[in-house]
Gaussian input, Z-matrix of N, CA and C with variables (Angstrom, degrees):
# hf/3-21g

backbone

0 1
 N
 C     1     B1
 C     2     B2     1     A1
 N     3     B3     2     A2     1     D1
 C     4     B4     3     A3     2     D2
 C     5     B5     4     A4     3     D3
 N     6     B6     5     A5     4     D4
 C     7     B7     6     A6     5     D5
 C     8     B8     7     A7     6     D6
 N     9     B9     8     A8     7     D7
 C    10    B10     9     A9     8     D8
 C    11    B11    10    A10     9     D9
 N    12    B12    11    A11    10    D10
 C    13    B13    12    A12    11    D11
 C    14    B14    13    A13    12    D12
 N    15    B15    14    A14    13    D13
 C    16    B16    15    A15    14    D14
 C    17    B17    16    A16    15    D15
 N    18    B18    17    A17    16    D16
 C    19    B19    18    A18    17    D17
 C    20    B20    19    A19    18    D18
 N    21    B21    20    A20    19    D19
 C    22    B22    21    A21    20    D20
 C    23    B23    22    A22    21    D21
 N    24    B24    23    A23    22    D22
 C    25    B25    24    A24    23    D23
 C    26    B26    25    A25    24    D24
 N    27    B27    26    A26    25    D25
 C    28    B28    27    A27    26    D26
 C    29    B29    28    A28    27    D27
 N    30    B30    29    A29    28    D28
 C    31    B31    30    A30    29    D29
 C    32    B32    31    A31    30    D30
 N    33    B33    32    A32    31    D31
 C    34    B34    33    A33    32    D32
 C    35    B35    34    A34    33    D33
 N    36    B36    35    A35    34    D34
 C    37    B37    36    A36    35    D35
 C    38    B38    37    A37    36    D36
 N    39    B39    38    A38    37    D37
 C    40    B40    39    A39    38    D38
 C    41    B41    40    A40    39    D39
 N    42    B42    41    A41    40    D40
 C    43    B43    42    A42    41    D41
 C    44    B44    43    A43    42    D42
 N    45    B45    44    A44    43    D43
 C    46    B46    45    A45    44    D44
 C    47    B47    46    A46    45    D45
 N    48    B48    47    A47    46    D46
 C    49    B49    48    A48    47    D47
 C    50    B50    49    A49    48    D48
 N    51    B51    50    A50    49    D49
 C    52    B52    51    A51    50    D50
 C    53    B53    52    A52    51    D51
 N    54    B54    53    A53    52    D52
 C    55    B55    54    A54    53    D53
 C    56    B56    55    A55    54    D54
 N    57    B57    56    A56    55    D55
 C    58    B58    57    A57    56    D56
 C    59    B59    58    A58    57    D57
 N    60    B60    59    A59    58    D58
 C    61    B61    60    A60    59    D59
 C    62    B62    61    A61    60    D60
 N    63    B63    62    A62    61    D61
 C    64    B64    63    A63    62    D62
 C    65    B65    64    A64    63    D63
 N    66    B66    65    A65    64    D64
 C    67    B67    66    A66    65    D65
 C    68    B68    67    A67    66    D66
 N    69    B69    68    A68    67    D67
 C    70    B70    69    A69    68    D68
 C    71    B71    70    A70    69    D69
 N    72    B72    71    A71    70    D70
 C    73    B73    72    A72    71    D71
 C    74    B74    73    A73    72    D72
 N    75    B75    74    A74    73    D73
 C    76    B76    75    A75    74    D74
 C    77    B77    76    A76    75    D75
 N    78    B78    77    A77    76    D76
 C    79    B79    78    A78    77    D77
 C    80    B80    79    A79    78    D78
 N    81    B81    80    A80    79    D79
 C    82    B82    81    A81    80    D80
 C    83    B83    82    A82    81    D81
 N    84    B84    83    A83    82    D82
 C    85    B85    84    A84    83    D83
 C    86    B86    85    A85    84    D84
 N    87    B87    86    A86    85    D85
 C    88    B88    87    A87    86    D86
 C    89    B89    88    A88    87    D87
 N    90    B90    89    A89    88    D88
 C    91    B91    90    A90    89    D89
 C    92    B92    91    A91    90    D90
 N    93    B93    92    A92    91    D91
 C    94    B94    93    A93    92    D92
 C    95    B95    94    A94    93    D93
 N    96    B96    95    A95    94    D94
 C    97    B97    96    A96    95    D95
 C    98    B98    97    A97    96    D96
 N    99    B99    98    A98    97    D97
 C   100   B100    99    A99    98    D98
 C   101   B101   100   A100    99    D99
 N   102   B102   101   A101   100   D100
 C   103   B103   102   A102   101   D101
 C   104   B104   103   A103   102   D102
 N   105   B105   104   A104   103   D103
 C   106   B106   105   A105   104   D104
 C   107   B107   106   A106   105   D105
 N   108   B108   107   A107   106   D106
 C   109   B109   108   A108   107   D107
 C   110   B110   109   A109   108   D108
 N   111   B111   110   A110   109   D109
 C   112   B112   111   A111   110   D110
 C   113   B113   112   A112   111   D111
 N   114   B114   113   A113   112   D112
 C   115   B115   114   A114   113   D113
 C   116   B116   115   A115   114   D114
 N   117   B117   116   A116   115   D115
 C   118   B118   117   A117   116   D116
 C   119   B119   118   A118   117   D117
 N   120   B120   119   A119   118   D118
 C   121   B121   120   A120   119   D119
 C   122   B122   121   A121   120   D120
 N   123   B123   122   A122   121   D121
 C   124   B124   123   A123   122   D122
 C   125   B125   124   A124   123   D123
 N   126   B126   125   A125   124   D124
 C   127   B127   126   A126   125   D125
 C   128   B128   127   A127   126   D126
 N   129   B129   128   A128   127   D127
 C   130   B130   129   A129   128   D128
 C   131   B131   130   A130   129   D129
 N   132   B132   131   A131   130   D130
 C   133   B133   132   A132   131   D131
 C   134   B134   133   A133   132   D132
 N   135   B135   134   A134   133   D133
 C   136   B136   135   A135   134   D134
 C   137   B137   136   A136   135   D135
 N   138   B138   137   A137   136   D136
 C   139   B139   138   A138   137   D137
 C   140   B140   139   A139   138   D138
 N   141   B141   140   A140   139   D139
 C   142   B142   141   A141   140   D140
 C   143   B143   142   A142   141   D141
 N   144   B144   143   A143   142   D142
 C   145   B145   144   A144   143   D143
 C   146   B146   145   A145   144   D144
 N   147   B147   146   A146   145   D145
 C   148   B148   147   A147   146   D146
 C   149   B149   148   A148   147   D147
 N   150   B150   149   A149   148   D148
 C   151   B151   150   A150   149   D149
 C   152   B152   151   A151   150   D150
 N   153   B153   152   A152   151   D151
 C   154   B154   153   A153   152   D152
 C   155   B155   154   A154   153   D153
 N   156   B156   155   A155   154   D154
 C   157   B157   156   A156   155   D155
 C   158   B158   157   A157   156   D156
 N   159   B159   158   A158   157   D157
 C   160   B160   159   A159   158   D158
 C   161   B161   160   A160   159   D159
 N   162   B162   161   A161   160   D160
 C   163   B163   162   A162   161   D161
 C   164   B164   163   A163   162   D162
 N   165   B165   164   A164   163   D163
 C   166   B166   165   A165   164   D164
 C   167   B167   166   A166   165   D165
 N   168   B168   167   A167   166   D166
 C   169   B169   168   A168   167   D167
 C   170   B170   169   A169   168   D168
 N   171   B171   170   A170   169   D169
 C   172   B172   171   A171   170   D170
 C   173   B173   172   A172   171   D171
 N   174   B174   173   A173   172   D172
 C   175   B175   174   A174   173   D173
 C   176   B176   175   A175   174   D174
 N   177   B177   176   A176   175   D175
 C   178   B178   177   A177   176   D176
 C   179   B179   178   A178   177   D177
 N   180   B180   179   A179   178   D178
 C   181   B181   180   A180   179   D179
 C   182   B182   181   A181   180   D180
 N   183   B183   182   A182   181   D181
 C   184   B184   183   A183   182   D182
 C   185   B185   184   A184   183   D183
 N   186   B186   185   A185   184   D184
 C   187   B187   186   A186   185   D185
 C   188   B188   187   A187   186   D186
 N   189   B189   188   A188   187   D187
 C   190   B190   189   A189   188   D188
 C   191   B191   190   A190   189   D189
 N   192   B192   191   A191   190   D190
 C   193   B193   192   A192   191   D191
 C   194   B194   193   A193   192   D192
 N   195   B195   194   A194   193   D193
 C   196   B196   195   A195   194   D194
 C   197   B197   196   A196   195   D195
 N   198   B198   197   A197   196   D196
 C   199   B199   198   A198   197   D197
 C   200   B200   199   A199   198   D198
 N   201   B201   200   A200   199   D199
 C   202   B202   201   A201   200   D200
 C   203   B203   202   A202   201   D201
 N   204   B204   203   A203   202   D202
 C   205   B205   204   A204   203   D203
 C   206   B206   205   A205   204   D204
 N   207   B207   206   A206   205   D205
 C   208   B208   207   A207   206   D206
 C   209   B209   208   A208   207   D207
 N   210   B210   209   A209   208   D208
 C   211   B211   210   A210   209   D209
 C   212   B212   211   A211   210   D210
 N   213   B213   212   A212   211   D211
 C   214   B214   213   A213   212   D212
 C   215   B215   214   A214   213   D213
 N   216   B216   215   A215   214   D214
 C   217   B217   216   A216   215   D215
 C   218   B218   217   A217   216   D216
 N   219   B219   218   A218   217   D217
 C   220   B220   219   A219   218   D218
 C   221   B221   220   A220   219   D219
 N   222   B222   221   A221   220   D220
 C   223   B223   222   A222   221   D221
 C   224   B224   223   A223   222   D222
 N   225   B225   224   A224   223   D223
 C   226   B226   225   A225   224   D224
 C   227   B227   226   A226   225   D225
 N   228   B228   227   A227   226   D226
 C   229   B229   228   A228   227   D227
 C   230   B230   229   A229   228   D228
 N   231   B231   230   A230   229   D229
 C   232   B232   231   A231   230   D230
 C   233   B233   232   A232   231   D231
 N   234   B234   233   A233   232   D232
 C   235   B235   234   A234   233   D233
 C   236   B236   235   A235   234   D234
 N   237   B237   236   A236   235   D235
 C   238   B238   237   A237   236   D236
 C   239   B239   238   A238   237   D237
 N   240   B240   239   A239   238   D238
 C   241   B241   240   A240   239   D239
 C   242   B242   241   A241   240   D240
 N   243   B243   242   A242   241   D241
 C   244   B244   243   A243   242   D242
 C   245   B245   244   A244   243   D243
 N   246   B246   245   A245   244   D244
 C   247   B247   246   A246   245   D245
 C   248   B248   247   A247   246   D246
 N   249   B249   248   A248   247   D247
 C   250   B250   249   A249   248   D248
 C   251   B251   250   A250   249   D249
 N   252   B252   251   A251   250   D250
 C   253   B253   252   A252   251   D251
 C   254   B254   253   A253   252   D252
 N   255   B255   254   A254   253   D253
 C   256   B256   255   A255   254   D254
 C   257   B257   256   A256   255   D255
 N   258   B258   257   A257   256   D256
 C   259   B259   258   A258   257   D257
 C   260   B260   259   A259   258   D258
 N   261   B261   260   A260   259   D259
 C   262   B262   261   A261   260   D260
 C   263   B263   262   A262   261   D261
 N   264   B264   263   A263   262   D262
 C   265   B265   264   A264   263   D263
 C   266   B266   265   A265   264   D264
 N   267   B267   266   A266   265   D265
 C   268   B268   267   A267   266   D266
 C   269   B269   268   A268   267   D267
 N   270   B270   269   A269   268   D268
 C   271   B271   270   A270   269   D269
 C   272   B272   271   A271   270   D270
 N   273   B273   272   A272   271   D271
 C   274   B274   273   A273   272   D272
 C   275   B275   274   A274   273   D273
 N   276   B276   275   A275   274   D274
 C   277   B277   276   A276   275   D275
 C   278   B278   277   A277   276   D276
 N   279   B279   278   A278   277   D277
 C   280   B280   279   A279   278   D278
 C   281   B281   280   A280   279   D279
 N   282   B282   281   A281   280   D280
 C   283   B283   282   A282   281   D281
 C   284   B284   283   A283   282   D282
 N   285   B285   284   A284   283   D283
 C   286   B286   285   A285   284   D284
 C   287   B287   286   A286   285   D285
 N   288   B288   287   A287   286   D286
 C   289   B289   288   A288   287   D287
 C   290   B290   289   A289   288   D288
 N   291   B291   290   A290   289   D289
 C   292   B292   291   A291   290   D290
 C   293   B293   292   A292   291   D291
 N   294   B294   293   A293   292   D292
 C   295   B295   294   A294   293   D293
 C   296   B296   295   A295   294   D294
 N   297   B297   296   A296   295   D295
 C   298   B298   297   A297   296   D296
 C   299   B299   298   A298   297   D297
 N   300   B300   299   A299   298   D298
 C   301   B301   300   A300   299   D299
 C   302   B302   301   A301   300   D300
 N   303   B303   302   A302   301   D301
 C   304   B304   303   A303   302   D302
 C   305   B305   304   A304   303   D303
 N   306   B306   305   A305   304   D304
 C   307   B307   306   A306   305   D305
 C   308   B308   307   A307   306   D306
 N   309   B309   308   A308   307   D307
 C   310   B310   309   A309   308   D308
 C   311   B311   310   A310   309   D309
 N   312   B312   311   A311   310   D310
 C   313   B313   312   A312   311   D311
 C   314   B314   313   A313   312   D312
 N   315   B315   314   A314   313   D313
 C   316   B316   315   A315   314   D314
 C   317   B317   316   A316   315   D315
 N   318   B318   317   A317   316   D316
 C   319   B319   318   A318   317   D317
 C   320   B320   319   A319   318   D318
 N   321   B321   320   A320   319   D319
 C   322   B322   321   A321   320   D320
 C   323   B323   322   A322   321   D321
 N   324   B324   323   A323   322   D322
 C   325   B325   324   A324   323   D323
 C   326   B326   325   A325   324   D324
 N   327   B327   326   A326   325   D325
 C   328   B328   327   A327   326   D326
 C   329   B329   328   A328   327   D327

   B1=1.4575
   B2=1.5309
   B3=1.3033
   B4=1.2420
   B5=1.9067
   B6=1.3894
   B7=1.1793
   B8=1.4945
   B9=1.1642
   B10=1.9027
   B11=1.1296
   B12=1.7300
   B13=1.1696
   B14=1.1335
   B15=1.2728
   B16=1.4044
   B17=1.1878
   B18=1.1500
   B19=1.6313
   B20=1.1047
   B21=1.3483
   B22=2.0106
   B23=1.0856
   B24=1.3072
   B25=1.3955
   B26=1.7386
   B27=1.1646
   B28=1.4511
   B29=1.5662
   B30=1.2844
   B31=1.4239
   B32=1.2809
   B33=1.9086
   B34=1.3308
   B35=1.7226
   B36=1.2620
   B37=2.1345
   B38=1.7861
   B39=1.7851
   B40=1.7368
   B41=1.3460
   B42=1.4399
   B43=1.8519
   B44=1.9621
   B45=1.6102
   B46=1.6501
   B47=0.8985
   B48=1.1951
   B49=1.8416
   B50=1.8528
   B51=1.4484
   B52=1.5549
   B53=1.7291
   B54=1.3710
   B55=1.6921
   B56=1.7626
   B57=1.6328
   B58=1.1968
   B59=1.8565
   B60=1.0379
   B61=1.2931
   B62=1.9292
   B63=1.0092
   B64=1.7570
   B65=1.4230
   B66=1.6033
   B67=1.6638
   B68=1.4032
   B69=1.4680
   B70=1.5386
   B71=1.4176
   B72=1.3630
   B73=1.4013
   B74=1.9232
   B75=1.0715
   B76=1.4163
   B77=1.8949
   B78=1.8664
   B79=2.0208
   B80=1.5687
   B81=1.2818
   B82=1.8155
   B83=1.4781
   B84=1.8248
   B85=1.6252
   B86=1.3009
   B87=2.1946
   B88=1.6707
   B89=1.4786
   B90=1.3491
   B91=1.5730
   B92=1.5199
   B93=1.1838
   B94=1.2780
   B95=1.8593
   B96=1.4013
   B97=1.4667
   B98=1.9824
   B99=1.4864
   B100=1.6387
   B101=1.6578
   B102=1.6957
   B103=1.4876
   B104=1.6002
   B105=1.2167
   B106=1.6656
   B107=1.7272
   B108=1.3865
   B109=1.5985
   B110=1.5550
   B111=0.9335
   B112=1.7927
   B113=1.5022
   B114=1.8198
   B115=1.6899
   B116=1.4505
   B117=1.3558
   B118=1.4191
   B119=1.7953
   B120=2.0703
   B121=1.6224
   B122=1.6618
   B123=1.5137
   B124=1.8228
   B125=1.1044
   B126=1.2531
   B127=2.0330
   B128=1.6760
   B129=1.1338
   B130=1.1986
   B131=1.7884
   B132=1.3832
   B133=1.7001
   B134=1.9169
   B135=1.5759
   B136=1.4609
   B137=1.8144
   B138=1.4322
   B139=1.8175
   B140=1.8757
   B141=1.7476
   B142=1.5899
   B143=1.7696
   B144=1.2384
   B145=2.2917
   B146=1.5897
   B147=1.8504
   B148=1.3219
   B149=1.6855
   B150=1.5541
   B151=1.2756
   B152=2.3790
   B153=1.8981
   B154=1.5498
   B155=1.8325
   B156=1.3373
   B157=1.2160
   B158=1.3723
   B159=1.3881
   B160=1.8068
   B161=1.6386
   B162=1.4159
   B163=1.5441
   B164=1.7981
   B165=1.3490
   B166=1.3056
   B167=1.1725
   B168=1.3143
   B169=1.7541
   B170=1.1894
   B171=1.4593
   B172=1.6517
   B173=1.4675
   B174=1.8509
   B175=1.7325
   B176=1.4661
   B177=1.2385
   B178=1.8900
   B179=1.6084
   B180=1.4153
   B181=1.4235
   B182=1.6999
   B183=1.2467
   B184=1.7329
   B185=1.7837
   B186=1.4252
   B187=1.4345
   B188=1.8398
   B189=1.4632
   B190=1.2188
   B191=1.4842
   B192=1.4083
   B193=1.4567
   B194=1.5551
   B195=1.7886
   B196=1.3260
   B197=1.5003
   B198=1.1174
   B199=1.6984
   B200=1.4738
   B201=1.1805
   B202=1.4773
   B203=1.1901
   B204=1.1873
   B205=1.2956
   B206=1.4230
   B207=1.3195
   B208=1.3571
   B209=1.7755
   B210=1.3359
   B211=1.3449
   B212=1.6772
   B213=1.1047
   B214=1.5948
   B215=1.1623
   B216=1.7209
   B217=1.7089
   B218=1.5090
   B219=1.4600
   B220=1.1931
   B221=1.3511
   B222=1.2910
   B223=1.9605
   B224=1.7106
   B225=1.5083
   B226=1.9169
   B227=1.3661
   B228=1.4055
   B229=1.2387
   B230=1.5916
   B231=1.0024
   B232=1.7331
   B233=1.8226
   B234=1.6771
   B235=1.5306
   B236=1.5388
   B237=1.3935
   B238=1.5814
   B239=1.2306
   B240=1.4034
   B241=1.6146
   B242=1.3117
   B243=1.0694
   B244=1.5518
   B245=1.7503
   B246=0.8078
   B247=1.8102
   B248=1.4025
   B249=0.6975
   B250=2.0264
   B251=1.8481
   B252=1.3389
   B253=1.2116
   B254=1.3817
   B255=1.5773
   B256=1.3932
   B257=1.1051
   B258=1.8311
   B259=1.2302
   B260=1.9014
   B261=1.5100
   B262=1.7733
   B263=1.7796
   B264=1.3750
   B265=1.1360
   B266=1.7876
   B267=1.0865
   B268=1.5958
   B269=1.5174
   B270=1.3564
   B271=1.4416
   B272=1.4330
   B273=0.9286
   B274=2.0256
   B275=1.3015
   B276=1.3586
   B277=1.6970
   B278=1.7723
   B279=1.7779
   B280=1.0127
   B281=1.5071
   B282=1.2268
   B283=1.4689
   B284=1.5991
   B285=1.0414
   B286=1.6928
   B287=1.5972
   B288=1.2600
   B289=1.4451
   B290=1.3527
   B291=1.1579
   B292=2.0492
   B293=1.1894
   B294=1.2698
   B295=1.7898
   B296=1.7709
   B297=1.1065
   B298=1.3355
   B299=1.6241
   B300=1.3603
   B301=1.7485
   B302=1.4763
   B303=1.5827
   B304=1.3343
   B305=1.8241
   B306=0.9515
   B307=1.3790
   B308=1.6219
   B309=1.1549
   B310=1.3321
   B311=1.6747
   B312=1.4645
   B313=1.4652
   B314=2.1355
   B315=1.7167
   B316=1.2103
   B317=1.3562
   B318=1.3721
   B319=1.6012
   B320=1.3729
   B321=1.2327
   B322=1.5936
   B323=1.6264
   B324=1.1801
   B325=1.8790
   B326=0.9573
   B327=1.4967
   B328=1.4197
   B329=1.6073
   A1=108.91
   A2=123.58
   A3=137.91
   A4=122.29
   A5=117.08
   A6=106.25
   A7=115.64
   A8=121.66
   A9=124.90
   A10=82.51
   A11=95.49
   A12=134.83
   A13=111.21
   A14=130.47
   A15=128.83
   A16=129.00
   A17=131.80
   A18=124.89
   A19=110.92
   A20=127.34
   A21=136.80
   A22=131.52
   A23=101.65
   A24=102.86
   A25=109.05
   A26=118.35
   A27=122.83
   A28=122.58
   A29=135.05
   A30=133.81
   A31=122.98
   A32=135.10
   A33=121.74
   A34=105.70
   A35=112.46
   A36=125.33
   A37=76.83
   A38=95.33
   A39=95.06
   A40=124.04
   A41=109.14
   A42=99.98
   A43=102.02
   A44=99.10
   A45=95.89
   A46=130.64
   A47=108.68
   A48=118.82
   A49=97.40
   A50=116.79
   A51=123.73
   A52=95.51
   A53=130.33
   A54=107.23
   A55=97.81
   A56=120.39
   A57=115.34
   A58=113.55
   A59=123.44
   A60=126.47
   A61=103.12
   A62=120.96
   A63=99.46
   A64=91.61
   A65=87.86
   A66=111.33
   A67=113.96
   A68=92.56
   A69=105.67
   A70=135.80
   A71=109.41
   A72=120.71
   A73=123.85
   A74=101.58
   A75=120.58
   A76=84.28
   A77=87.64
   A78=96.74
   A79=110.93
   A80=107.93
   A81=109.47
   A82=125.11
   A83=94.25
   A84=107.12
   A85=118.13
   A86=99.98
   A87=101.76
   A88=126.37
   A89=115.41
   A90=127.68
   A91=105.90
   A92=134.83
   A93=123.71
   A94=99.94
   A95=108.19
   A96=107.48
   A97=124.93
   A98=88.16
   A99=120.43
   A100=91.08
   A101=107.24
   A102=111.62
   A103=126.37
   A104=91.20
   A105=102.29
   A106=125.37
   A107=106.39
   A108=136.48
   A109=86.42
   A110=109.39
   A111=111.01
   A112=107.63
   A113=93.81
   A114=100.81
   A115=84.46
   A116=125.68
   A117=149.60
   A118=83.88
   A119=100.09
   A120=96.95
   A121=92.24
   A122=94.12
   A123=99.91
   A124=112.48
   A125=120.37
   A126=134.67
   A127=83.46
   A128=115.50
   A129=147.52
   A130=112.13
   A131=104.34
   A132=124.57
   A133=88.77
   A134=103.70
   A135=109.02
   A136=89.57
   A137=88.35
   A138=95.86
   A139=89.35
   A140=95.34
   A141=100.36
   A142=97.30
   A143=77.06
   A144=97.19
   A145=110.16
   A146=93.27
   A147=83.53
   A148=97.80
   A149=102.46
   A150=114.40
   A151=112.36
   A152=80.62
   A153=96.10
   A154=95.06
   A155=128.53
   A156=153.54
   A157=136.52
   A158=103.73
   A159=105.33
   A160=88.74
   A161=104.35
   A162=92.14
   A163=123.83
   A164=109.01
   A165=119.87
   A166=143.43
   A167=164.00
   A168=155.26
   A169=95.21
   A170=94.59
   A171=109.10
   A172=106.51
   A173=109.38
   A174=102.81
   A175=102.77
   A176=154.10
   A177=130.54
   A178=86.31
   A179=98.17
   A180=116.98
   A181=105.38
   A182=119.00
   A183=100.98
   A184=95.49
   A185=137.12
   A186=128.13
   A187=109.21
   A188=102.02
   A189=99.85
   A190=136.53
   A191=106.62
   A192=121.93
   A193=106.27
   A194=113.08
   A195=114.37
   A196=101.47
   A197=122.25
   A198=136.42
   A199=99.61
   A200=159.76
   A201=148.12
   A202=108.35
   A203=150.15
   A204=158.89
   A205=83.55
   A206=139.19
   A207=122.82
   A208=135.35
   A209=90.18
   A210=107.43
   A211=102.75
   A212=116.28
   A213=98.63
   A214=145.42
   A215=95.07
   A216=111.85
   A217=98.85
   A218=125.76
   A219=100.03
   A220=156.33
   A221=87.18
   A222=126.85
   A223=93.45
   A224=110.24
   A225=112.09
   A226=106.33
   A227=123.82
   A228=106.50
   A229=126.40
   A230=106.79
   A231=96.87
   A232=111.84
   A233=111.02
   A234=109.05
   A235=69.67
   A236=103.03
   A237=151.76
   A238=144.58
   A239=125.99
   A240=128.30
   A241=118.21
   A242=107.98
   A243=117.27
   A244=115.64
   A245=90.00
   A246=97.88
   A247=124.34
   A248=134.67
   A249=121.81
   A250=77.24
   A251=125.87
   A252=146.09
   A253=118.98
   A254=126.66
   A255=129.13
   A256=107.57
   A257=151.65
   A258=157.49
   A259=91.37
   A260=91.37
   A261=94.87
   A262=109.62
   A263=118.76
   A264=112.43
   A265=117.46
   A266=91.92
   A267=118.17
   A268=87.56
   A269=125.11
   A270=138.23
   A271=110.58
   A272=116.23
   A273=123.12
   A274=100.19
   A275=142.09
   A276=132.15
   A277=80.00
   A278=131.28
   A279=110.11
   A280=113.68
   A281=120.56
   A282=116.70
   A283=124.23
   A284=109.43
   A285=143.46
   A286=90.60
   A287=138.02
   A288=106.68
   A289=80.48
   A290=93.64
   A291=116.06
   A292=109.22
   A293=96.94
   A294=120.21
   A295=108.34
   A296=120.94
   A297=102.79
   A298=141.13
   A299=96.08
   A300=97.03
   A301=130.56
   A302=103.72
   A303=100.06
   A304=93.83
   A305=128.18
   A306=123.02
   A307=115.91
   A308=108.43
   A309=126.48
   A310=112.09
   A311=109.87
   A312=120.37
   A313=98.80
   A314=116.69
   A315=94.43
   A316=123.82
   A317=105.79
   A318=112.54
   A319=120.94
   A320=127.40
   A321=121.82
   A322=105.94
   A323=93.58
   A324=98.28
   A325=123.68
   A326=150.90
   A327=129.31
   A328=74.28
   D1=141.44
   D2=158.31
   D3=-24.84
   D4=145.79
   D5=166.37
   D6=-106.40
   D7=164.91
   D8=174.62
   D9=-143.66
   D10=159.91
   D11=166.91
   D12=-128.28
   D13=131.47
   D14=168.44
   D15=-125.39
   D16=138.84
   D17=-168.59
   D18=-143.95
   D19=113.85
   D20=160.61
   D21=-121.74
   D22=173.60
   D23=-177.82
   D24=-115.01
   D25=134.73
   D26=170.29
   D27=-56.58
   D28=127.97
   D29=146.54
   D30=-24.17
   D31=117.32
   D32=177.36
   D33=-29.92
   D34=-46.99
   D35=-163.46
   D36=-38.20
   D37=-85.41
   D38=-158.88
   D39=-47.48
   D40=-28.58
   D41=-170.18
   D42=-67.43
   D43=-18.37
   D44=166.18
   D45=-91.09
   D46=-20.30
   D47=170.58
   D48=-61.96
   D49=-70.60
   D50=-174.97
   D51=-41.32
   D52=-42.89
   D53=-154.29
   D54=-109.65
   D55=0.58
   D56=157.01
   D57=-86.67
   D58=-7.55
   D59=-163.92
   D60=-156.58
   D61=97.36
   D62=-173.00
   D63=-81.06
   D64=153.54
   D65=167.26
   D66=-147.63
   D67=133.83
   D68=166.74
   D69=-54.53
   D70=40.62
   D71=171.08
   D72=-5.16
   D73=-37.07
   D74=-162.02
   D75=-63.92
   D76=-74.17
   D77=175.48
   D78=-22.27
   D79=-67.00
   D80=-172.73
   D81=-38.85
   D82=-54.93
   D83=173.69
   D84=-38.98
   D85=-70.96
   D86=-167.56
   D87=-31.18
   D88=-51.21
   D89=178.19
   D90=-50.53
   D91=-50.51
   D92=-152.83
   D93=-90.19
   D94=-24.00
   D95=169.16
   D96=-61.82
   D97=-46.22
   D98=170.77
   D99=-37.10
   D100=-75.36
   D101=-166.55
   D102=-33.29
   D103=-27.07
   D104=-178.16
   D105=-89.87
   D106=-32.51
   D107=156.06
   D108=126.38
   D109=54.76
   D110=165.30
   D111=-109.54
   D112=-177.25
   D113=-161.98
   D114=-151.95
   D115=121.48
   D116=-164.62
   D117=-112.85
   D118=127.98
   D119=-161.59
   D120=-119.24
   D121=-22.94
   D122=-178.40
   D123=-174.08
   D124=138.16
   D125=-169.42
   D126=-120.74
   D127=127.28
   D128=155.24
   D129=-107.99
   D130=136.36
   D131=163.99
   D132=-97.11
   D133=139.61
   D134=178.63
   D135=-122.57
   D136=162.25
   D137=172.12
   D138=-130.19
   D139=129.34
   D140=-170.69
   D141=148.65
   D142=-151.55
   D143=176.94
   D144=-51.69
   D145=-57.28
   D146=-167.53
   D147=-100.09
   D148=-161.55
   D149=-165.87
   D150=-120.39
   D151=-33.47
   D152=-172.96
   D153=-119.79
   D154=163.31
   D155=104.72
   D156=-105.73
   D157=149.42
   D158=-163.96
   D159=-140.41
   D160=115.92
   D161=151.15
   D162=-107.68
   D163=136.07
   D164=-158.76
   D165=-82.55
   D166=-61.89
   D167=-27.95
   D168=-106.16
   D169=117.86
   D170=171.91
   D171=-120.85
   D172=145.57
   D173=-176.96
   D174=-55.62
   D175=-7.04
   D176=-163.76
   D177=-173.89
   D178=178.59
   D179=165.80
   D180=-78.07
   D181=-44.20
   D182=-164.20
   D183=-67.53
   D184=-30.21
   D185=-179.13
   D186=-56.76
   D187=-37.57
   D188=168.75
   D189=-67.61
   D190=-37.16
   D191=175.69
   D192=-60.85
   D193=-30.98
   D194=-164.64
   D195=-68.23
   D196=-51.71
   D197=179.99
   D198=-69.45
   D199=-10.80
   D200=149.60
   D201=-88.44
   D202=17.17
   D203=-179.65
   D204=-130.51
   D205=-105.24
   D206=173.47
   D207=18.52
   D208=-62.94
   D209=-171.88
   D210=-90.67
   D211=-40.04
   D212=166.78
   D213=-98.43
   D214=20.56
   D215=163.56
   D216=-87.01
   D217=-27.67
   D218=167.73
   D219=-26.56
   D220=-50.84
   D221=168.09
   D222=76.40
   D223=42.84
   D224=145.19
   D225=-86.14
   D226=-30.37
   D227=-168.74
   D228=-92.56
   D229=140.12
   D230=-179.60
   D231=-74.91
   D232=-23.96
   D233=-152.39
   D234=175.03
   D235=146.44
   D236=125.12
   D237=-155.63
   D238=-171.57
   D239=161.11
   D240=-164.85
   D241=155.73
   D242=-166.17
   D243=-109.51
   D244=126.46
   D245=177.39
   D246=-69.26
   D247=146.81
   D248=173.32
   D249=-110.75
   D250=163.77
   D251=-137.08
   D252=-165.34
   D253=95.76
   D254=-168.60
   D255=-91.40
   D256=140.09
   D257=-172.10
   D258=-103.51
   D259=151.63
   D260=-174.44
   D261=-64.23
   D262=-8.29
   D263=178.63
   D264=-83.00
   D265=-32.57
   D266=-170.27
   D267=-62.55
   D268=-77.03
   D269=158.89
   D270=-7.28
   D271=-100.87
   D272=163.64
   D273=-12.82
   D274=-52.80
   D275=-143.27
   D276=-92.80
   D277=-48.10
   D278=-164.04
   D279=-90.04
   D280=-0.45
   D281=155.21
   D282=-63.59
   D283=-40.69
   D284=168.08
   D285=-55.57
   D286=0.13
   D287=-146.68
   D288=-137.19
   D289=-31.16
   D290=-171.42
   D291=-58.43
   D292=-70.15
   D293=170.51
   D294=-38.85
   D295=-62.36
   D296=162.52
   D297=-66.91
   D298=-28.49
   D299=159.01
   D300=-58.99
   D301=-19.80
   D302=-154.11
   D303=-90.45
   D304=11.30
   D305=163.52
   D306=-70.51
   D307=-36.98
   D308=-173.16
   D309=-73.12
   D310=-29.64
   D311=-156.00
   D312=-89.87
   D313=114.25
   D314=151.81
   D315=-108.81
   D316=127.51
   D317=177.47
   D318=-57.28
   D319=153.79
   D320=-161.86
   D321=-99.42
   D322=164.41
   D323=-163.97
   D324=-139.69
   D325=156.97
   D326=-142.92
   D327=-136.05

């Protein structure tokens, strides 16, 4: 299965809801990833832009889109985006792949 990355930012509401009440954010996620046939590998808190990272494996892109659409109909999030995510093997086959395309490819020239 595919990897994602996802990264947001919380609503002022939630970042007060989380530090008037803590919650295990992580708990909430897993389930709604599950729903899709995904596998939630790590919830990270970031200090910076965003606020969350999640790395993901979801079967396809539309399972993924379903859970970022999900999560920002909620209206916790102020902003995110999701990464699609290449493994070093995946990488190798399309370098491998490159290398043979690139016979085919002419680059443009002034």
């Amino acid at each position: 299965m595919p990897f994602y990355m996802f990264q947001g930012r919380y609503t002022a509401q939630a970042l007060k809801a989380l530090v008037d009440t803590s919650q295990d954010r992580e708990k909430a996620a897993r389930p709604l990833i599950e729903a899709v046939g995904g596998k939630l590998h790590q919830f990270f808190y970031c200090m910076g832009e965003d606020d969350v990272m999640v790395l993901i494996e979801a079967p396809d892109d539309t399972a993924m889109a379903a859970c970022a659409l999900a999560v920002g109909a909620s209206g916790a999030m102020a902003g995110g985006k999701t990464t699609k995510l290449v493994t070093n093997a995946d990488a190798m086959k399309a370098m491998a792949m490159a290398k043979k395309a690139s016979a085919s490819y002419k680059a443009a020239t002034g």
